[in-house]
C-alpha positions in Angstrom: 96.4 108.8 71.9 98.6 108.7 74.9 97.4 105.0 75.9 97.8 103.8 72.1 101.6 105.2 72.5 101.5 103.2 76.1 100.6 99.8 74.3 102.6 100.6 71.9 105.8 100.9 74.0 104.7 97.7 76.1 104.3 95.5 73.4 107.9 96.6 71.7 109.4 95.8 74.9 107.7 92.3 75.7 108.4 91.7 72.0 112.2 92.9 72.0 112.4 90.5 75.5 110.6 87.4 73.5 113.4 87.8 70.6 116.5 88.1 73.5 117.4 92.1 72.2 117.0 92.9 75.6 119.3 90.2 77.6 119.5 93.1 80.9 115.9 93.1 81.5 114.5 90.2 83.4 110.7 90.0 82.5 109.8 88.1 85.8 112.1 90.2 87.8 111.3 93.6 86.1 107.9 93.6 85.3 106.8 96.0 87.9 108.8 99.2 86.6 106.1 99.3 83.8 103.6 100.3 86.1 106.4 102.9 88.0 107.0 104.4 84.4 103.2 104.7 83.5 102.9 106.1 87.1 105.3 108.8 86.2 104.5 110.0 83.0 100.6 110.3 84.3 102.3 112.3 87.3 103.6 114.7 84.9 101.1 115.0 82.5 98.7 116.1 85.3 101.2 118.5 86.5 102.0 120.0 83.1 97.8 120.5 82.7 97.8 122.2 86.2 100.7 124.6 84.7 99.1 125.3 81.4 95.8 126.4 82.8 95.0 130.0 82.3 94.9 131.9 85.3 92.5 135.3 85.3 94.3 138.6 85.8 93.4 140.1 88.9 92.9 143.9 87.4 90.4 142.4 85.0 88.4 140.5 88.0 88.3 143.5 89.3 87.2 146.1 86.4 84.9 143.1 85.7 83.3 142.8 89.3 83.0 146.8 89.5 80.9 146.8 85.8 78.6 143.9 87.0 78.2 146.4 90.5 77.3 149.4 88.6 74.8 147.1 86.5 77.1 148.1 83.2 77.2 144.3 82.1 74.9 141.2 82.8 76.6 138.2 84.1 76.6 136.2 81.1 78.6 139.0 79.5 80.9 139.0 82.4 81.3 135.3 82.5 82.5 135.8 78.4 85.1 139.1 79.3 86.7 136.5 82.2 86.8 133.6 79.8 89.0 135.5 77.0 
């Protein structure tokens, strides 16, 4: 969905510079800050991802690693308690 919105965007702007809306923008000149924009925007759509991701408590590792040392759980049904 995110390139769709991508092409989208581009092809307003080369459309809005074919019809003279935007007179400040220099197609041959500007061109490049497409690829700086697109540059940035995948920049911080990886470093949102990084921030969303779940990270496992630490108490529950443990209580989790001391059950799978006493035998209490297998490790499939550890691998479930960590992943909810």
């Amino acid at each position: 969905m995110g390139t769709g919105i991508w092409f989208i965007v581009i092809g307003l702007i080369v459309w809005g510079l074919n019809l003279g809306v935007f007179s400040f923008w220099k197609w041959s000149r500007d061109w490049p800050l497409i690829f700086v924009l697109i540059g940035i925007y995948l920049v911080c759509e990886s470093i949102a991802k990084r921030l969303k991701r779940k990270k496992p408590d630490k108490r529950k590792v443990k209580e989790v690693i001391k059950k799978l040392e006493k035998g209490e759980i297998s490790p499939d049904e550890a691998i479930d308690e960590l992943k909810e």
